[in-house]
C-alpha positions as CSV (number, residue, x, y, z in Angstrom):
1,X,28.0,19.5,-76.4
2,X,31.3,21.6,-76.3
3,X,34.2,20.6,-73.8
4,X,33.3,24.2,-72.1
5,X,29.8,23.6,-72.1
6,X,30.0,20.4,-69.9
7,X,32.6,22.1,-67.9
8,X,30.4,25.1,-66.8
9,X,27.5,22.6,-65.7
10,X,30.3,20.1,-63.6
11,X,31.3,23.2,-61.8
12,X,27.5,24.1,-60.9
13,X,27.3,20.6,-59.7
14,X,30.4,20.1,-57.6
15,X,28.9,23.6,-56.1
16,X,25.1,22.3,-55.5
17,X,26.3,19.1,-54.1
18,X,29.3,21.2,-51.7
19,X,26.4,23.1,-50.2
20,X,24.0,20.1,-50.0
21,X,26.1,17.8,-48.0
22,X,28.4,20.7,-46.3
23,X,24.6,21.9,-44.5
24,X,24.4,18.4,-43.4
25,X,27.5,18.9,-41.0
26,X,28.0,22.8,-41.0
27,X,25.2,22.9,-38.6
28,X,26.2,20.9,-35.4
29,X,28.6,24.1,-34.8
30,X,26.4,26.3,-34.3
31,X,24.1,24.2,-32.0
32,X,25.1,26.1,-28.5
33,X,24.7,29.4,-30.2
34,X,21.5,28.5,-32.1
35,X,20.0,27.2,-28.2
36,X,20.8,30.7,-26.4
37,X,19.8,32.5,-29.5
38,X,16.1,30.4,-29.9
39,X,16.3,30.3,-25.6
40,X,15.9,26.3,-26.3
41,X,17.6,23.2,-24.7
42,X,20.0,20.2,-26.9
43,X,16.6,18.2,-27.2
44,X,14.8,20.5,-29.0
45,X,17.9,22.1,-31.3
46,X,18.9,18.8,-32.0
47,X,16.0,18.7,-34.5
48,X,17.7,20.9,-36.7
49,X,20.1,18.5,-37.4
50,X,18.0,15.8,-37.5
51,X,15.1,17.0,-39.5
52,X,17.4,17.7,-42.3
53,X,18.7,14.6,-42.4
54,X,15.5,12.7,-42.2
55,X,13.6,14.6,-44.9
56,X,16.9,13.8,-47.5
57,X,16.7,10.2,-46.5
58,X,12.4,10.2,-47.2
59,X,12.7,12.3,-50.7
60,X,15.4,11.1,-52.5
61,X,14.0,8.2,-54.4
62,X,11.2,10.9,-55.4
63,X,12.8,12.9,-57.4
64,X,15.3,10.6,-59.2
65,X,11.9,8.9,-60.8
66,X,10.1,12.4,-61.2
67,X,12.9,13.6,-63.3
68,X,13.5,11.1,-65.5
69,X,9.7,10.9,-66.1
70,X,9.2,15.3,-66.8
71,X,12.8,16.6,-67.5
72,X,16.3,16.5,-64.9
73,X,17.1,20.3,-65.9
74,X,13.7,21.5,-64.4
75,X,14.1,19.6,-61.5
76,X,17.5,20.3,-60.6
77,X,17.0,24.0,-60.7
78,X,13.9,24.1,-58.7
79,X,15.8,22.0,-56.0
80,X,18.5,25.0,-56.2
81,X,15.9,27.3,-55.6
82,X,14.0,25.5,-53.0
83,X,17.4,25.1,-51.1
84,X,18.0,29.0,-51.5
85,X,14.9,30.0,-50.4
86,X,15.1,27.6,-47.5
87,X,18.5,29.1,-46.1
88,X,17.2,32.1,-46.4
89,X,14.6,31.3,-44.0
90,X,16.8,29.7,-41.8
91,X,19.1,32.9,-41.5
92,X,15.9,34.8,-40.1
93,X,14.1,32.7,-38.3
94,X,13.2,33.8,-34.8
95,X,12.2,30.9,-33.0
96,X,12.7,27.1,-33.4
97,X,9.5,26.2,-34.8
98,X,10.1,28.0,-37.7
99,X,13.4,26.9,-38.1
100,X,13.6,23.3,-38.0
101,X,10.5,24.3,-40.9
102,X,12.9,26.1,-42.9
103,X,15.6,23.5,-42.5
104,X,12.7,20.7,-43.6
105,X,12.2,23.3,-46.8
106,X,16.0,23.5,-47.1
107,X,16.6,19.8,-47.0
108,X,13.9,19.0,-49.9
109,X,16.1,21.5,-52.4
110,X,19.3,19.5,-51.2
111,X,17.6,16.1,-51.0
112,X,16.4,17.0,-55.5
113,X,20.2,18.2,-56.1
114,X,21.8,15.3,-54.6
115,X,19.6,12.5,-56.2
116,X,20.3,14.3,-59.8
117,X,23.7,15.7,-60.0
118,X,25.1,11.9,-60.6
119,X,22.8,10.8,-63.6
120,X,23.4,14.1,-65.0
121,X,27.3,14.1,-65.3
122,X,27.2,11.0,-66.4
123,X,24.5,12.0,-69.1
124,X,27.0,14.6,-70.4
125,X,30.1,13.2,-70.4
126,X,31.2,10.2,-72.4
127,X,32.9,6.9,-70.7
128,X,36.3,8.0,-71.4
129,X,36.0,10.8,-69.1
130,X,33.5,10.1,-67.0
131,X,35.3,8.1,-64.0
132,X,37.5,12.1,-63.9
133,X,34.1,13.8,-63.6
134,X,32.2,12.2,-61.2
135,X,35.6,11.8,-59.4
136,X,35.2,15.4,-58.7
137,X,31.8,15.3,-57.2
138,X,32.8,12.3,-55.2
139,X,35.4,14.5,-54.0
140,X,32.9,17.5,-53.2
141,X,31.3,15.1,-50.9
142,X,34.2,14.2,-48.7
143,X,34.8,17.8,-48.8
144,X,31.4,19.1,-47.8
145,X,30.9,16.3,-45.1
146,X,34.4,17.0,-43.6
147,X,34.4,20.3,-43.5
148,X,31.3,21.4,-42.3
149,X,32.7,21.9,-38.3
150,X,35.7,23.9,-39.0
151,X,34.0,26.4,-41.7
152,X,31.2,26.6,-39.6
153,X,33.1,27.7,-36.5
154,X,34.7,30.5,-38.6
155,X,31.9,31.6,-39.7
156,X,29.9,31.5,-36.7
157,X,32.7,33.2,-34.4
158,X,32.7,36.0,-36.9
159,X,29.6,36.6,-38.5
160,X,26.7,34.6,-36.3
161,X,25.2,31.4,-36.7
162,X,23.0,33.0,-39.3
163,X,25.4,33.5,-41.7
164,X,26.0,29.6,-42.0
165,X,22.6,29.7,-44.3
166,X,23.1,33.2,-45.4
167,X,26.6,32.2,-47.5
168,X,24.1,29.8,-49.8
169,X,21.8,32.3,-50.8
170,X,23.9,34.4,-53.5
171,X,25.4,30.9,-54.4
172,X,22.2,29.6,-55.3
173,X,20.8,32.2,-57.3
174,X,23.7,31.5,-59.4
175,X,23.2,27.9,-59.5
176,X,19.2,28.7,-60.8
177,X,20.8,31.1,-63.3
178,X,23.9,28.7,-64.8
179,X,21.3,25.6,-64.9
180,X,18.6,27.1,-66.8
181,X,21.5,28.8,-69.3
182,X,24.2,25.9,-69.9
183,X,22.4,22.7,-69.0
184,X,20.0,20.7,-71.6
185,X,16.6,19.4,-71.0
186,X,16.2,15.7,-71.1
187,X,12.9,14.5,-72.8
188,X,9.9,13.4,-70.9
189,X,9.6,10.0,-70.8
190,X,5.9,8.0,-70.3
191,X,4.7,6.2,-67.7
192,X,3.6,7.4,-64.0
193,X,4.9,7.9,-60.6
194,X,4.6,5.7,-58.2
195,X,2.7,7.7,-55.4
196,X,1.9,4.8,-53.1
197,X,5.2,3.2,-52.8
198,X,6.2,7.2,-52.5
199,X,4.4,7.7,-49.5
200,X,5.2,4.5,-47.7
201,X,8.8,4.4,-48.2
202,X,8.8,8.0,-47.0
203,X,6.8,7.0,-43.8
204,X,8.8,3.9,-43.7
205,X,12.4,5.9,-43.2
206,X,11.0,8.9,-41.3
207,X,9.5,6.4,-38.8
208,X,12.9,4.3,-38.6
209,X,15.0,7.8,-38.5
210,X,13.2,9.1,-36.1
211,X,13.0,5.8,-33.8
212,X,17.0,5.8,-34.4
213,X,18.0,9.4,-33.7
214,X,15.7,8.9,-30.4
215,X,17.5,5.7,-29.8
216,X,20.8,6.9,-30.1
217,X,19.7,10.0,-27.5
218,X,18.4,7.1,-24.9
219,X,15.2,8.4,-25.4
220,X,13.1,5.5,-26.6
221,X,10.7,3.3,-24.4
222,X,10.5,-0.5,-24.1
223,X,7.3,-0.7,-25.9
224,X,8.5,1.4,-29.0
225,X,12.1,-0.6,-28.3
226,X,10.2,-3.7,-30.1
227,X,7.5,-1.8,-31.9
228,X,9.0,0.7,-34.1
229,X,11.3,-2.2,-35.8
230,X,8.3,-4.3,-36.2
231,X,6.3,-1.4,-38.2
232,X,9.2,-0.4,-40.2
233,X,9.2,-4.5,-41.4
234,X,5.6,-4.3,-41.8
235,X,5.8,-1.2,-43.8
236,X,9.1,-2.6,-46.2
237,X,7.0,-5.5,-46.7
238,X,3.9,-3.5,-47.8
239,X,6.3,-1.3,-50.0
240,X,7.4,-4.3,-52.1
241,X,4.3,-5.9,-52.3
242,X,3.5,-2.9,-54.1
243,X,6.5,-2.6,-56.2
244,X,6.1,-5.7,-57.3
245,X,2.8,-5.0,-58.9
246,X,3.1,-1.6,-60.6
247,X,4.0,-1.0,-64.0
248,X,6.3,1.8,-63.3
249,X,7.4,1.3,-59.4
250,X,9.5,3.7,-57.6
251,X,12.6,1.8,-57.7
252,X,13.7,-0.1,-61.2
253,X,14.2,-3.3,-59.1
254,X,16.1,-3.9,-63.0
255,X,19.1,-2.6,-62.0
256,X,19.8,-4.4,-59.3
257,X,19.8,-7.2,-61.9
258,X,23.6,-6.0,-62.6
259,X,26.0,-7.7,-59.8
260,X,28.3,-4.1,-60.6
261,X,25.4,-1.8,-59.6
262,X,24.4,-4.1,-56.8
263,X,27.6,-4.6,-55.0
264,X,29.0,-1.3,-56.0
265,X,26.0,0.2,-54.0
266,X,26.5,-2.2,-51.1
267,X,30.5,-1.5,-50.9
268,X,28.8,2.6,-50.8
269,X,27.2,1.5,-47.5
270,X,30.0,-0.3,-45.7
271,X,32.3,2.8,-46.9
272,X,30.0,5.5,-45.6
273,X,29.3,3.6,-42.4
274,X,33.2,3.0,-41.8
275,X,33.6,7.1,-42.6
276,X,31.1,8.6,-40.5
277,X,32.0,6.2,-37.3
278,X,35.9,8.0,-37.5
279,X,34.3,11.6,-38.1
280,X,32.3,11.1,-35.2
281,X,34.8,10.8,-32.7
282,X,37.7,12.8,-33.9
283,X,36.4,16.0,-32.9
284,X,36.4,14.5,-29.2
285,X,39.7,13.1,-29.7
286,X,41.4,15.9,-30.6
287,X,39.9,18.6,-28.7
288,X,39.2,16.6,-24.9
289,X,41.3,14.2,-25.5
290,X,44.9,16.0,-27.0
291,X,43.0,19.1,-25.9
292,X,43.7,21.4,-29.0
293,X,41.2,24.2,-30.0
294,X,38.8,23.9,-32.3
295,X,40.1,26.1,-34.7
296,X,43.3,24.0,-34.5
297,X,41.6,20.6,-34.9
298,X,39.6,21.6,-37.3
299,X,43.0,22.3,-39.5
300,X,44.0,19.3,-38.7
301,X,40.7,17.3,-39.9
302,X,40.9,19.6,-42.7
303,X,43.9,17.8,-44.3
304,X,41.2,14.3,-45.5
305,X,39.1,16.3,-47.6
306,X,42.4,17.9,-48.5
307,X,43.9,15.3,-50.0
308,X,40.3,13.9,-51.2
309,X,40.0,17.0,-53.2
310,X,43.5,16.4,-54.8
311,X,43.2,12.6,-55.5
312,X,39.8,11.8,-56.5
313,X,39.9,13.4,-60.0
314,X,43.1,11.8,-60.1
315,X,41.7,8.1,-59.0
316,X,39.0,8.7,-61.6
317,X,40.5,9.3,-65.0
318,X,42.6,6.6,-64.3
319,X,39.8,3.8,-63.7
320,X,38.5,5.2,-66.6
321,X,41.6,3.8,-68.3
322,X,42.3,0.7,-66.4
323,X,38.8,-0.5,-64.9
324,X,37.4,0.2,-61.2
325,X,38.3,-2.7,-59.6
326,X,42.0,-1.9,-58.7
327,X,40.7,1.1,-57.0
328,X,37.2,0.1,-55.3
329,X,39.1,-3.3,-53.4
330,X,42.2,-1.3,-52.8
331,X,40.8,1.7,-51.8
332,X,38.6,0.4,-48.7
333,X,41.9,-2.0,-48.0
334,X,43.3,1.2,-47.1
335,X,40.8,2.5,-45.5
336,X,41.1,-0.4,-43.3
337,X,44.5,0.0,-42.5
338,X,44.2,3.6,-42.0
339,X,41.4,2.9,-39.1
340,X,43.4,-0.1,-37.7
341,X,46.5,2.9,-37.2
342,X,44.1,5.4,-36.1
343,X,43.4,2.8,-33.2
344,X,47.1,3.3,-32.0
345,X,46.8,6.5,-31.3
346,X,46.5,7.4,-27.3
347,X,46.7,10.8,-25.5
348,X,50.3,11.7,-26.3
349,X,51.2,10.2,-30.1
350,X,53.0,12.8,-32.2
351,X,50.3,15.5,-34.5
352,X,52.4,14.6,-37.0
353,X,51.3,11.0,-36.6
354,X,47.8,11.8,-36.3
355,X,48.1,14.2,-39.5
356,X,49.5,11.5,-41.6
357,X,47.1,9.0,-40.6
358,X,43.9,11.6,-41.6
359,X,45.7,12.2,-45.1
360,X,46.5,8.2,-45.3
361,X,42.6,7.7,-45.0
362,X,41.7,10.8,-47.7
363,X,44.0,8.6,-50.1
364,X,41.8,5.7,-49.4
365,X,38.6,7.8,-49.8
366,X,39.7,9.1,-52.8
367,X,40.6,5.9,-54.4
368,X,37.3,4.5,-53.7
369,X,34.7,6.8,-53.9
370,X,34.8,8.2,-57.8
371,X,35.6,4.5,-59.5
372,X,32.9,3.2,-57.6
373,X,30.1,5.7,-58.5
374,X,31.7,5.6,-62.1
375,X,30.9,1.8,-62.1
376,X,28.0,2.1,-60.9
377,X,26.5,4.9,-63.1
378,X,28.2,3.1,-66.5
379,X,25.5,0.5,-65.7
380,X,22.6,2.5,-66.1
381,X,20.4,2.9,-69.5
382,X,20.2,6.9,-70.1
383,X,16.5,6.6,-69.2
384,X,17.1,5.3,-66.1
385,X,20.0,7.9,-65.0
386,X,18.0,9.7,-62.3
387,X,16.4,6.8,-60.7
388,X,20.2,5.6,-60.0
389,X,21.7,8.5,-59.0
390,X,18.8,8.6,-56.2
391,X,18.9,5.0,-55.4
392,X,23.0,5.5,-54.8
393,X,22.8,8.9,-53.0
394,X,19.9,7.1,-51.0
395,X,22.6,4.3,-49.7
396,X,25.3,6.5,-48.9
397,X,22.5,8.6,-46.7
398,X,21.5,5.2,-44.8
399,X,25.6,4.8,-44.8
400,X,26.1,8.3,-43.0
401,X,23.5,7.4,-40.3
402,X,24.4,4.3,-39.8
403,X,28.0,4.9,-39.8
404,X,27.3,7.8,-36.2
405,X,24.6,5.1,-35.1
406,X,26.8,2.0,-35.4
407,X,29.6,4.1,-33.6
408,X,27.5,5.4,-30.6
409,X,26.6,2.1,-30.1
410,X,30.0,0.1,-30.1
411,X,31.5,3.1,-28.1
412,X,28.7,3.0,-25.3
413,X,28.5,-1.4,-25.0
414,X,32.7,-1.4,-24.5
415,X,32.4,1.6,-22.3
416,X,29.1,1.4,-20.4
417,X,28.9,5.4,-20.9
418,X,26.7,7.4,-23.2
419,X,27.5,10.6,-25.9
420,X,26.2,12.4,-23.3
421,X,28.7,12.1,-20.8
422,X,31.8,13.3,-22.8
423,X,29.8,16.6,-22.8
424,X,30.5,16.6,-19.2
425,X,33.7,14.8,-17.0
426,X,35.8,14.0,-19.6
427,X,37.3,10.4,-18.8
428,X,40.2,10.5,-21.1
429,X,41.0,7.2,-20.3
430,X,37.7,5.8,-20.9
431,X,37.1,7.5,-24.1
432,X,40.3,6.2,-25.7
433,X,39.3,2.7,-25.2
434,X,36.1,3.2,-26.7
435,X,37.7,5.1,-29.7
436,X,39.6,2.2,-29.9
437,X,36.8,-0.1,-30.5
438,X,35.1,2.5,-32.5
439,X,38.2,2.6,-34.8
440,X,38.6,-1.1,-35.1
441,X,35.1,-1.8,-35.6
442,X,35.2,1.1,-38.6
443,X,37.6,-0.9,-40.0
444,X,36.1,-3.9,-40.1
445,X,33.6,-2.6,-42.1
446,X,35.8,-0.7,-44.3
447,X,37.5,-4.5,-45.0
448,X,34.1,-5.9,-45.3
449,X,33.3,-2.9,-48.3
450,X,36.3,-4.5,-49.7
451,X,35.7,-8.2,-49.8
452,X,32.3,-6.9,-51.3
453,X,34.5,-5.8,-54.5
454,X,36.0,-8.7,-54.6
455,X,33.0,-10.3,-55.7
456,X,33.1,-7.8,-58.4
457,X,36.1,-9.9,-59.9
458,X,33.9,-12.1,-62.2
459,X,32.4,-9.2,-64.0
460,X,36.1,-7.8,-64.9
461,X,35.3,-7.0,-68.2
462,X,32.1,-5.3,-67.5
463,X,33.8,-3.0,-64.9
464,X,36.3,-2.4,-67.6
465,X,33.3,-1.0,-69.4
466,X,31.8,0.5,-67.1
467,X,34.8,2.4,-65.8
C-alpha cells in the first residue's frame, strides 16, 4: 500500500473518531436549549447524554469480534453511515422520545468506528511508524473530548442546537465515500460470534450505567442501592462462565496473557479516570468561580487539546524509535504533577497560571496516550486487531465514566453538597475546597496509571518491539 494511500485512510479515521468522541461532549451545551425547545425538564434531557454514552459502552466489544470475523472495511463504513443517519435524525427531531432514539441510533455508528479505527491503523502501517499514526488518533480524542463545550456553544449561539448533529452529516457521507474507495477489505475469518456472552455483557453495563448515572443524580433507592451491584456480579460471573466455555468467546481472554496489553489497558483506565475528574470541574471553576464567559473559558480549555494535537504525533514517532516506556511512566508522572498544581489554584491566581497549567497537562496527555495504545496494539496477532481495538476503546469508555463518577463523589463526601447545587447559590468557597480534593484525588490516580507502567519495566525489550 502506497505512503498516500495509508494517508487518505488515517485522515478518514482521525475524522470518524473526532466526531465519535466530540458527540460525546458537544451535547451537554446545548442541554438548556434542547429542554425549552422539547418543553422538558434536566431529568428527562439528561438522557441524551446518557443514552449515548451507555449504548457505546454495551456495543463496543460487538463489533471488534464481528469485524474481524466478516471484513473491518464493511463494518467501519456502515458505522459512518449509521452515525450520519443518526445526526440527521437528531437535527429534526421534535420531541424527546425520538431524540434520545436517534442519539441511541447515533451512538451504535460511533460505538463500530471507535472499536475499529485502532486495529485498522495499525493493520496498515508498519511498526516503524506506527507509534506516529496512532499518535494522531490518540490526539483526535483529547481533541474531540475537550472541545465538545466551547464548539458546541458557537455553534448553538449561532446556528441552533440542531446544527450540533447537522455539521456530521456532509462529513459522514464523505467518510462512507473515502472508506469504501481507499481502504482494503480484510478477509473473513472462521468461527462464530459469541451471542450469549453478547447479550449479557450488554445487559450487564447498561444495567450498571444506568444504576450509576442514577446514582450520581441521587436518584437511586436503598433497595436498588444494594441490588443493582449484586446483579451486575451475578451477571459478570454468568458472562465468564460462559467465556470460558465457548470456542470463539467475545473477548480473546489470550491477550490478556501479554503483561504489555494488560497493564497498558489498565494504565488507559487510571489515565481516563484522572482526565475526566479535571474536565468536570473546570468549566465550574472558571466560569462561577473566576467568573469568565463561556466563550472565554472555553478558549482557555481549548489550549490541552491544543497542545495534545501538537505533541502526540510528536510523542509517537519517537517511542517508535526509543520504546514506550519512557513516555507511558513519565507521561502520567506529569499528569500528576500537573493535577497536584491545578490544586493551588483559588479564586484569584493569575490566567496565565491557570493557562500554563492546562497546556502543562496536554504535554502529559500527549506523552502518554499514543505510546500506550502503540504498545498495546504491537501486541496483537493481525487476526485479532479488531477485538483489541474494542477491548481498549471499551476501558477508556469505563475510564470516562468513572473518571465524572469518581469526581462527583469525592467532591460531594469533602463537601456535603451535591452537582446540583452549584447550578444554584454558588458557594465559591465551598467549591474550591472540593476542587481541591477533586484535583488531588485525580492525581492520585494519574500516579497510580504510572506505577502501573512501571511494572511494564521487565518486559523492556518487548515494549521496544512493540513501540
Amino acid at each position: 500500500m502506497t505512503r498516500g494511500r495509508r494517508t487518505i485512510i488515517l485522515v478518514n479515521a482521525c475524522i470518524i473518531t473526532f466526531m465519535a468522541t466530540l458527540d460525546a461532549s458537544i451535547v451537554n451545551i446545548a442541554l438548556p436549549d434542547i429542554s425549552k425547545a422539547l418543553h422538558v425538564g434536566i431529568e428527562s434531557v439528561q438522557w441524551v447524554v446518557s443514552s449515548y454514552l451507555i449504548t457505546i459502552s454495551a456495543t463496543l466489544l460487538v463489533w471488534g469480534r464481528l469485524a474481524d470475523l466478516r471484513g473491518r472495511r464493511r463494518f467501519f463504513a456502515a458505522g459512518i453511515g449509521i452515525f450520519t443517519v443518526g445526526s440527521l435524525l437528531c437535527g429534526l427531531s421534535g420531541d424527546i422520545t425520538l431524540l434520545v432514539f436517534a442519539r441511541v441510533l447515533q451512538a451504535l455508528g460511533a460505538s463500530m468506528g471507535m472499536a475499529l479505527v485502532q486495529g485498522i491503523v495499525t493493520s496498515i502501517f508498519p511498526p516503524k511508524e506506527r507509534g506516529k499514526a496512532l499518535g494522531f488518533i490518540g490526539a483526535v480524542v483529547s481533541i474531540g473530548s475537550l472541545l465538545g463545550p466551547s464548539l458546541g456553544g458557537v455553534l448553538v449561539h449561532f446556528a441552533g442546537w440542531p446544527s450540533i448533529f447537522f455539521v456530521n452529516v456532509p462529513i459522514g457521507v464523505i467518510g462512507v465515500i473515502l472508506t469504501f474507495a481507499v481502504m482494503p477489505e480484510t478477509p473473513r475469518q472462521e468461527g462464530d460470534f459469541d451471542w450469549p456472552g453478547a447479550g449479557i455483557f450488554g445487559t450487564m453495563v447498561v444495567v450498571f450505567f444506568v444504576w450509576l448515572l442514577t446514582w450520581q443524580a441521587g436518584l437511586v433507592s436503598i433497595p436498588a442501592m444494594i441490588g443493582v451491584p449484586i446483579l451486575t456480579v451475578v451477571l459478570l460471573t454468568l458472562f465468564l462462565t460462559i467465556e470460558r466455555r465457548r470456542r470463539h468467546p467475545l473477548i480473546d481472554g489470550s491477550l490478556f496473557s501479554s503483561p504489555v496489553f494488560t497493564l497498558g489497558i489498565a494504565a488507559a483506565w487510571f489515565s481516563y479516570v484522572a482526565l475526566f475528574a479535571y474536565i468536570l470541574f473546570m468549566p465550574f471553576y472558571l466560569q462561577s468561580a473566576r467568573g469568565l464567559s463561556p466563550l472565554a473559558a472555553g478558549l482557555l480549555l481549548s489550549i490541552n487539546p491544543i497542545v495534545t494535537a501538537v505533541l502526540a504525533p510528536v510523542s509517537g514517532g519517537l517511542s517508535d524509535r526509543h520504546g514506550f516506556l519512557p513516555f507511558t511512566v513519565g507521561g502520567l508522572a506529569v499528569t500528576a504533577c500537573g493535577l497536584v498544581l491545578m490544586a493551588t489554584l483559588g479564586p484569584s491566581s493569575s490566567l496565565v497560571e491557570v493557562g500554563a497549567i492546562i497546556g502543562f497537562l496536554g504535554v502529559g496527555t500527549a506523552a502518554f496516550q499514543s505510546p500506550n495504545n502503540s504498545s498495546i496494539m504491537g501486541t496483537v496477532p493481525r487476526e485479532r486487531l479488531g477485538v483489541a481495538g474494542s477491548i481498549n476503546s471499551l476501558f477508556r469508555n469505563l475510564g470516562m465514566v468513572s473518571g465524572t463518577t469518581f469526581a462527583v463523589a469525592v467532591f460531594s463526601i469533602t463537601t456535603r453538597t451535591s452537582m446540583d447545587q452549584l447550578s444554584g447559590a454558588f458557594d465559591a468557597a465551598t467549591f474550591i475546597t472540593g476542587f481541591r480534593f477533586v484535583t488531588i484525588s485525580a492525581a492520585a490516580m494519574a500516579l497510580a496509571g504510572s506505577l502501573v507502567n512501571l511494572v511494564r519495566l521487565g518486559n523492556r525489550k518487548a515494549g521496544v518491539a512493540a513501540g
